[in-house]
N, C-alpha and C positions, 0 to 999 in steps of 0.2 A: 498518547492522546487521552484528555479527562474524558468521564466518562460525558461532561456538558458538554465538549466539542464534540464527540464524537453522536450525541442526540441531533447536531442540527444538521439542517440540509443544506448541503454545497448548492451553489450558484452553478449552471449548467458551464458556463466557461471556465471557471475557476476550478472544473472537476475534470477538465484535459487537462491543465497541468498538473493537477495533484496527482490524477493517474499518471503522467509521464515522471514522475520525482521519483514517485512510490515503486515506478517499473525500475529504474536507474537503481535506486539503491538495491532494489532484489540481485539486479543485473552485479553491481560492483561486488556485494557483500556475500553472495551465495558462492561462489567457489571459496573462498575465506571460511568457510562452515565448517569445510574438510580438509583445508590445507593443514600440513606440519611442518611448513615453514615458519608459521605466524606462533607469537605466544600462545598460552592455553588461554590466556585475560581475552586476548584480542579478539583468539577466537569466539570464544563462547561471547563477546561484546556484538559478534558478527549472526550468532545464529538469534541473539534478540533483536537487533536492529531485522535483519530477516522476517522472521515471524512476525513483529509488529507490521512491519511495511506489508506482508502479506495478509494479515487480518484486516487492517485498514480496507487494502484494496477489494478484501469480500465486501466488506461493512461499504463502501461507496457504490459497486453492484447493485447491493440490495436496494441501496437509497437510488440509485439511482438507474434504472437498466438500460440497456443500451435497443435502440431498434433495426433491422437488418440492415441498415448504411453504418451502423456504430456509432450515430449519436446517442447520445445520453438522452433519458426521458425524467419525467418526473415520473418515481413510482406513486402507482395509485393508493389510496390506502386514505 
């Protein structure tokens, strides 16, 4: 993500699904981190897809916090 996409603010519906893509690839890609089945390319292609998807999902937190039902708010600011 540039760093311009990553300045603006998601759309509050449009930040359920991001957060469900961003949970998915954690979900698919994080045992591939540590496997030694997989190439060493593959791997290591797996712990930056990872970490992206996991900073992302900080960085949409902050933009956006969620309130005790877990919708999403606008942060104040």
């Amino acid at each position: 993500m540039s760093a311009v996409a990553g300045s603006v603010r998601p759309a509050v519906g449009s930040s359920n699904v991001q957060q469900w893509y961003l949970q998915a690839v954690v979900r698919v890609y994080e045992p591939w981190t540590t496997s030694k089945t997989i190439s060493s390319k593959e791997r290591a292609l797996a712990v930056q897809r990872v970490r992206h998807a996991s900073h992302v999902l900080a960085d949409l937190e902050a933009q956006m916090p969620r309130e005790n039902s877990g919708r999403w708010t606008a942060a104040s600011g």
